[in-house]
MIVOTOR-182864 format. One record per atom (N, C-alpha, C): residue in three letters; x, y, z. Coordinates in steps of 0.2 Angstrom, whole numbers, plus 5000, padded with zeros to 4 digits. Layout:
// residues N
alaXYZ/...
END
This chain:
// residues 121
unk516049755052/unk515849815049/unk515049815049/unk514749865050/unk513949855051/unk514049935046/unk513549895042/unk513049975038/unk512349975037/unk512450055038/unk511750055039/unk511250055034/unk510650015034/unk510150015029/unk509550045027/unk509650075031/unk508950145032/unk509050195026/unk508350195024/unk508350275017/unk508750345020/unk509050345027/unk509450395027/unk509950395027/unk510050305030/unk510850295029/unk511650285023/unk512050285024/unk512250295021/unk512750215020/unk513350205013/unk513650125015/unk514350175016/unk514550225015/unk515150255017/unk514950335018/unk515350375022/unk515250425021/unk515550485016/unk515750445009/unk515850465003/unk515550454998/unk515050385001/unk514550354993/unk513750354998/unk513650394998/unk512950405003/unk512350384994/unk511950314998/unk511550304995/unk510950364992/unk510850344986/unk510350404983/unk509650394984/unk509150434984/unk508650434986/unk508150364984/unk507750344987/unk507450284982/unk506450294981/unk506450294973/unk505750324972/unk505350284977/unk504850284974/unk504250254980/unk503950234973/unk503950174973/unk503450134967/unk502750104970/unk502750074977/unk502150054977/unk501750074984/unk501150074986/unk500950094992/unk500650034995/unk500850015002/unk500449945004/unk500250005009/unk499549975009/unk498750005010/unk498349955015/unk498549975020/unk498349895026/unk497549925029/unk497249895027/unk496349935030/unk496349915037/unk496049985038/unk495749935048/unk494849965048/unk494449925049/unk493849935050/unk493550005054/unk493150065053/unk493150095059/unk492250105058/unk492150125064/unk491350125067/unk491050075069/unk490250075068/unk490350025070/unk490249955066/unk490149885068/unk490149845062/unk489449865058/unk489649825051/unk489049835047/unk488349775049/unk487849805047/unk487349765047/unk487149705042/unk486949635042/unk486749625036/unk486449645032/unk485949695030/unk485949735026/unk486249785023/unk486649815028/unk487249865025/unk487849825022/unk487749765023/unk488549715019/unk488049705012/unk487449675011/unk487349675007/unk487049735000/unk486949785004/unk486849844999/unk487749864998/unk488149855002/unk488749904999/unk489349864997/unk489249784998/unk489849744997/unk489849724988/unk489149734986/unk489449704979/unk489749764977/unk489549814978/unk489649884975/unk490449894976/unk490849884981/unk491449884984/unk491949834981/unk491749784978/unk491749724975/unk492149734969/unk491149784966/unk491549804957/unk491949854955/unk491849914963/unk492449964963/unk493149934961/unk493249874966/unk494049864968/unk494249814960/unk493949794958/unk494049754954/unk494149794946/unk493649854946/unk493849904939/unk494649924943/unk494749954948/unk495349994950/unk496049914949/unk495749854949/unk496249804947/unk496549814939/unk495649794936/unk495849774929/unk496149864925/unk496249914930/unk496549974927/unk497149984927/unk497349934934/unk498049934933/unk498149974941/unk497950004944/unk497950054951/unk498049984954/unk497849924955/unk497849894960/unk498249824958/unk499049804961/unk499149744958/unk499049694961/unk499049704969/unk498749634972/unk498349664978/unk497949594979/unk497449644987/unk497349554991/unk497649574997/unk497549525001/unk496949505006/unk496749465010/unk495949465015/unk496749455021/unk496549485023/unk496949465031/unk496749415036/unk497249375038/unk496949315040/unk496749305048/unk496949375051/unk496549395057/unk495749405057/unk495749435052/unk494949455049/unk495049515051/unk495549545052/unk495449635054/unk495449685046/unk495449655041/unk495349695035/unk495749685029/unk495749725025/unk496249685019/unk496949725019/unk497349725012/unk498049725013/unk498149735005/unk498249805001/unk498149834994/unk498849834992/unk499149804988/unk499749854983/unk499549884978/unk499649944980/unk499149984974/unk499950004970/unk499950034967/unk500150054959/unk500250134960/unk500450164962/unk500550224965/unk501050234968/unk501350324967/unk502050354969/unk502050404974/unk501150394978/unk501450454984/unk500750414989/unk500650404993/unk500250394999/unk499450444996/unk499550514996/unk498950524991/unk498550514986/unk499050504983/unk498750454975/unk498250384978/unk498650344981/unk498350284984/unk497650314988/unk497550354990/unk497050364995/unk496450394992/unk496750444986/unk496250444981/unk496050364976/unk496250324977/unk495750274973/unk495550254977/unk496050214986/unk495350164989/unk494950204993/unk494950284994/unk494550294998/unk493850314996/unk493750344990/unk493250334984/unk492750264985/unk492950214988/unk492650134986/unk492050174992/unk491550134991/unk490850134996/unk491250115004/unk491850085005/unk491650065012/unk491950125013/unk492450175011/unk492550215012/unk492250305014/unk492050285007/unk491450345007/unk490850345014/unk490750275016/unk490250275022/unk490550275026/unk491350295028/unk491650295035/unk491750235039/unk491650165032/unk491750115037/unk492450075037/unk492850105033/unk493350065033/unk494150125030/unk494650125033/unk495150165033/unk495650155033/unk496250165028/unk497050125028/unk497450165031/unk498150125033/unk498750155033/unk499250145025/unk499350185026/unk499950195018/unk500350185021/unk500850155017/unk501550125018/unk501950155012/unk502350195008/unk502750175002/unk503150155003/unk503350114997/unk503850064996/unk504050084989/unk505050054987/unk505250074983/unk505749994982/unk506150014978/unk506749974976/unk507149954985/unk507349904985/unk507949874990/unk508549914989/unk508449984989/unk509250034987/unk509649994991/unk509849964998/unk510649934999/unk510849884992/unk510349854990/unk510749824985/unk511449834980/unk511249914980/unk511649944978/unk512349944981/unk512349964986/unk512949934988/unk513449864987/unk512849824987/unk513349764983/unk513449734976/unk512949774972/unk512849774965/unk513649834963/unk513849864966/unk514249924965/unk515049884968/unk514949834971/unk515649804971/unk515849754965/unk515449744961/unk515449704955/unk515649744949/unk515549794949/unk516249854944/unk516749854944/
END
């Protein structure tokens, strides 16, 4: 028996899984233009720094990772639509200077679990 796990699929065609909210945005940076100068790292990195770190201790950001390729970071932001998220990291300096721009991801609840949570009734 294979079922499908996709937010459109369904575990029968009588108990079609319910919609599943969107609780967090993974926010994957890619660098754009061209690289920065040591001068422009140094004018706009602590600046980017104390941005990200108010938008942490506010709760908008719950984890931020450095990406081990060196191609940029990787945000769980705190946010219910890909918009929300874009208003707080695009705001940040590297943004506002057109040097750095994400892909939004939302993510929600494992809704197939329900499926197997719902055989336990």
């Amino acid at each position: 028996m294979q079922i499908d796990l996709t937010p459109e699929g369904t575990a029968s065609a009588q108990n079609p899984l319910p919609p599943v909210p969107t609780t967090k945005i993974l926010a994957i940076s890619h660098f754009m233009g061209t690289p920065m100068t040591p001068a422009q790292r140094a004018q706009i990195m602590p600046h980017e720094v104390h941005d990200t770190v108010d938008a942490y201790l506010a709760g908008k950001i719950g984890q931020w990772y450095f990406r081990t390729d060196g191609k940029g970071l990787v945000f769980m932001v705190n946010a219910s639509t890909p918009e929300e998220a874009k208003n707080i990291l695009e705001k940040f300096p590297l943004g506002q200077a057109g040097l750095m721009g994400f892909d939004y991801i939302p993510l929600g609840p494992l809704s197939p679990l329900r499926i197997i949570n719902d055989m336990v009734k």
